[in-house]
N, C-alpha and C positions, 0 to 999 in steps of 0.2 A: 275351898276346893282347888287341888293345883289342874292347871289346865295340862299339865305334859301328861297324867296320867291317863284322863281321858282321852286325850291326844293318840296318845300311843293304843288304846283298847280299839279307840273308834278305827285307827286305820289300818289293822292287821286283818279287816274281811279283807280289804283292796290289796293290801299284799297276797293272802291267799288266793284270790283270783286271778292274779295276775301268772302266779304261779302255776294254778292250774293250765291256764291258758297258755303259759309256754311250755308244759309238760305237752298238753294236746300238742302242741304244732311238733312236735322231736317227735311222740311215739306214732300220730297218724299224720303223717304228710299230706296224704291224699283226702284228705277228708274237709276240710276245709280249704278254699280261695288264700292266696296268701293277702290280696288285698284286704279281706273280711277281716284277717286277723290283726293287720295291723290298724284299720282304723277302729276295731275294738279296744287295740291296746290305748291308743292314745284317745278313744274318748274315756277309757277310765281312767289314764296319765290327769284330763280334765277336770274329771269328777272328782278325784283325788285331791288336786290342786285348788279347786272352789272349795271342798268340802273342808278342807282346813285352813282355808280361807274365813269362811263365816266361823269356826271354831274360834278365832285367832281374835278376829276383830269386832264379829255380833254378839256373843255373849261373853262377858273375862269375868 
């Protein structure tokens, strides 16, 4: 199994999220805290990073 394929499937939710997520703050400004949104962004920045973390080095 090459590990870049699953690599790349597994971390395109967390791109889409993240996407959404800066879609939300452009079209509703007022809707969310801006501090809410930035530590959402960066603990999925984390999750992203652990997650292909354990990809990387717990199972090859």
């Amino acid at each position: 199994m090459k590990d870049t394929q699953g690599n790349g499937i597994a971390i395109a939710p967390h791109v889409l999220l993240i996407a959404l997520l800066l879609a939300l703050v452009m079209f509703a400004p007022g809707v969310f805290p801006g501090e809410l949104i930035g530590d959402v962004i960066g603990l999925e920045i984390v999750v992203i990073s652990m997650y292909a973390m354990f990809r990387r080095h717990g199972r090859s």
